[in-house]
C-alpha positions in Angstrom: -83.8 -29.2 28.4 -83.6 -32.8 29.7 -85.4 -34.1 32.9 -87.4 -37.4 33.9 -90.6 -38.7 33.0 -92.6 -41.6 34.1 -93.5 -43.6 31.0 -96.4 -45.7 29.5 -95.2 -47.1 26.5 -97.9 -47.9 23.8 -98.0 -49.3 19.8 -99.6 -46.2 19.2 -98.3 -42.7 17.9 -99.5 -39.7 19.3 -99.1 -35.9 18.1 -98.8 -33.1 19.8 -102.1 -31.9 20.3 -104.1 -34.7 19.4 -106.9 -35.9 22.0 -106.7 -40.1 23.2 -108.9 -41.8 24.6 -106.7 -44.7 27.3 -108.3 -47.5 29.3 -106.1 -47.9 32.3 -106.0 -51.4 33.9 -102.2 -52.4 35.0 -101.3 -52.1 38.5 -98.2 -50.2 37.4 -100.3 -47.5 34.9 -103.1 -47.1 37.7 -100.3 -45.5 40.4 -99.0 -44.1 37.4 -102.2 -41.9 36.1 -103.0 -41.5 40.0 -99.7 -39.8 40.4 -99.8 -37.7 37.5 -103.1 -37.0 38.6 -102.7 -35.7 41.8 -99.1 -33.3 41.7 -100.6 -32.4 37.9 -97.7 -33.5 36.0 -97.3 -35.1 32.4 -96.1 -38.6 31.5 -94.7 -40.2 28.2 -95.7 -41.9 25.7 -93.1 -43.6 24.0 -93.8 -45.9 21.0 -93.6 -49.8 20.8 -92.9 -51.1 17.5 -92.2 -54.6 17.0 -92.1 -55.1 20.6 -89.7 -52.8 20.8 -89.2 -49.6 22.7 -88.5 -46.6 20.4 -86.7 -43.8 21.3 -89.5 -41.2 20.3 -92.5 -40.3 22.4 -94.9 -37.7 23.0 -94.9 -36.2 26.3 -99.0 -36.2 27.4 -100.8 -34.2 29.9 -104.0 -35.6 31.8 -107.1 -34.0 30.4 -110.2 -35.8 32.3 -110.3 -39.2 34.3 -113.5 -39.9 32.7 -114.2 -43.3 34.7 -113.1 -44.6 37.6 -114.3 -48.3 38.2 -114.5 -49.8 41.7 -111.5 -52.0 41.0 -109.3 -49.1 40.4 -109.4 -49.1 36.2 -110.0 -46.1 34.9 -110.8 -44.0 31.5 -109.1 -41.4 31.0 -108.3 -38.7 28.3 -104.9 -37.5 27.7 -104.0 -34.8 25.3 -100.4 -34.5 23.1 -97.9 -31.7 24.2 -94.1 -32.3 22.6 -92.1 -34.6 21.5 -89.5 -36.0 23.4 -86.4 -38.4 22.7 -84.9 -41.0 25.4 -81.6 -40.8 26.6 -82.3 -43.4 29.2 -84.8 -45.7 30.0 -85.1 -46.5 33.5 -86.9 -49.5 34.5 -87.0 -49.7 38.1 -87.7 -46.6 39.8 -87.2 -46.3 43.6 -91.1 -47.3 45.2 -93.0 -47.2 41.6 -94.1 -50.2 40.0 -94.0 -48.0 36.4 -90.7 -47.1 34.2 -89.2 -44.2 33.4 -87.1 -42.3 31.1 -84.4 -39.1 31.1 -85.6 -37.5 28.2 -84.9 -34.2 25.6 -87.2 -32.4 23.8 -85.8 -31.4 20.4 -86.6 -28.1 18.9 -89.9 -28.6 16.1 -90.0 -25.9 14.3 -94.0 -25.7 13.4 -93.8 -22.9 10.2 -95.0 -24.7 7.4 -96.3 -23.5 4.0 -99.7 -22.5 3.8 -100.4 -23.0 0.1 -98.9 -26.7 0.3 -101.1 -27.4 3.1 -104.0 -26.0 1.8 -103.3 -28.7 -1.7 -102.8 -31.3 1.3 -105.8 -30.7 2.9 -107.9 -30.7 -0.6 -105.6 -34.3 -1.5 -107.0 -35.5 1.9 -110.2 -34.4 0.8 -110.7 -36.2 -2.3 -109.3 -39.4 -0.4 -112.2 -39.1 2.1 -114.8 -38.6 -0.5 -113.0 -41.7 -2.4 -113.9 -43.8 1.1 -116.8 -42.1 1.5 -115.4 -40.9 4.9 -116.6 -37.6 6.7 -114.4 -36.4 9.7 -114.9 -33.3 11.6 -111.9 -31.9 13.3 -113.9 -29.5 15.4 -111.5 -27.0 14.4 -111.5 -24.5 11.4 -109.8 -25.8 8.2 -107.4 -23.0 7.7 -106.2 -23.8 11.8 -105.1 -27.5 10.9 -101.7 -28.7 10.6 -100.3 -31.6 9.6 -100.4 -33.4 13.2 -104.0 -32.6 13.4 -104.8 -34.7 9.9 -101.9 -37.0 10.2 -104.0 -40.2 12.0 -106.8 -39.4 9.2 -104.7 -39.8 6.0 -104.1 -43.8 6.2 -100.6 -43.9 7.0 -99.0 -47.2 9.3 -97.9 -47.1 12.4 -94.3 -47.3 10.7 -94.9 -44.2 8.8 -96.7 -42.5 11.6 -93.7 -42.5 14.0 -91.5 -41.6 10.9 -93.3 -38.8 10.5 -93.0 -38.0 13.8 -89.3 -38.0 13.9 -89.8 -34.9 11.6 -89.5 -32.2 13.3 -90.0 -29.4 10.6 -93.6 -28.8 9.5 -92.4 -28.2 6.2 -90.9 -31.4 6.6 -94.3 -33.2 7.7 -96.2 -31.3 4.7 -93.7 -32.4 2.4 -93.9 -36.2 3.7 -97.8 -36.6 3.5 -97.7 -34.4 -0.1 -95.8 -37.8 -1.3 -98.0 -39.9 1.2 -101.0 -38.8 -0.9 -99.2 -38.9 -4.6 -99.0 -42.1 -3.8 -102.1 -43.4 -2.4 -104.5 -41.1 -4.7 -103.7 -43.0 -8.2 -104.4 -46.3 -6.5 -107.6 -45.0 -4.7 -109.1 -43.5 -8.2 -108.5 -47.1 -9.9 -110.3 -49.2 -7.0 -113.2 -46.8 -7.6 -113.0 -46.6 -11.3 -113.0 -50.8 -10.8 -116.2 -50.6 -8.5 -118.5 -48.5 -10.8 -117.6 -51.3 -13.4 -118.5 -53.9 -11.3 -122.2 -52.2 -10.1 -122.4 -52.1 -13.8 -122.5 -56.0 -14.2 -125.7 -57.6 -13.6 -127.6 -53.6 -14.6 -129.6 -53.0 -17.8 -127.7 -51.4 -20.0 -128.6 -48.6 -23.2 -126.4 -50.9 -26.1 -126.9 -50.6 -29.5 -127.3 -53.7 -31.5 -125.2 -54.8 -34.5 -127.6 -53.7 -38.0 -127.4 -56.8 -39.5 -129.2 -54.8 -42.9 -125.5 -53.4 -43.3 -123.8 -53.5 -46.4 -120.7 -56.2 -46.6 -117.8 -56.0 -48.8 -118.0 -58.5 -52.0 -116.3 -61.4 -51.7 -114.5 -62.7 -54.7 -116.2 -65.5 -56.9 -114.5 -68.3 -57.1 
């Protein structure tokens, strides 16, 4: 399936079905969101890296305007649908101020493998205790994927659109199992290095050197 989208491109992934928060303050994005608003349609997200337009995106639908200030900004929430890939970018569009984009959605296949995720979701665990993080995905455990835990496991923005150029879920689950093999060993030392350094300065149980000992003879001269 291709069609056209009007576009808001941000440095910022987003998954499908992830929740974000967007302040809205350009002329262009305000008759953008207004639009969308009003005939109920979705618009794209594609993401800048580098200042440069990438040609992956998530295609978003308007949850709530939460806020709409007297000089036209607004807050609103969007919520992740699919991910799309540009064909075409076109910048001027006939009476908008915004961009827009002829756009595919590739197939993502979202069967993953449920006792790899579970030793994901336990990895992800241990890094959060590590950080002494707590995060509630308002969602039962055994319902998460790896888009709903993929902002929450310390990857860049790099890696985060890498990842979501996968389009496999086995894929994905495979990506952050490496993510976290690589992270965890680092994470333990830091904390091994902290308790040793909350150590310093503590009394401490030592025993002391018995200086009633016995020493070896040394050899007359």
């Amino acid at each position: 399936m291709t069609n056209f989208i009007p576009i808001f491109p941000l440095s910022i992934v987003v998954f499908p079905g992830e929740t974000v928060n967007l302040h809205i303050f350009e002329p262009r994005y305000k008759q953008l969101i207004r639009e969308c608003r009003d005939e109920k349609k979705p618009f794209g997200i594609p993401v800048v890296l580098d200042n440069k337009l990438q040609e992956m995106g998530t295609l978003v639908n308007i949850a709530e305007v939460v806020q709409e200030y007297e000089n036209g900004e607004m807050d609103i929430r969007v919520k992740g649908s699919r991910v799309f890939r540009s064909l075409e970018v076109i910048r001027a569009v006939p009476d908008k101020l915004f961009s827009g984009a002829i756009v595919n959605y590739p197939h993502n296949a979202d069967q993953g493998n449920d006792e790899l995720m579970s030793a994901i979701l336990k990895a992800m665990k241990e890094m959060h205790r590590l950080l002494n993080i707590n995060k509630d995905f308002k969602k039962p455990v055994p319902e998460l994927n790896s888009y709903d835990i993929a902002h929450h496991v310390g990857l860049s923005i790099e890696e985060e659109y890498e990842f979501l150029g996968l389009l496999v879920e086995l894929q994905r689950q495979e990506y952050l199992k490496r993510h976290f093999r690589r992270i965890l060993p680092v994470l333990m030392q830091i904390e091994q290095l902290k308790k040793k350094i909350k150590l310093n300065g503590h009394f401490k149980n030592l025993e002391s050197l018995d200086l009633a000992i016995d020493y070896p003879d040394t050899p007359e001269e």
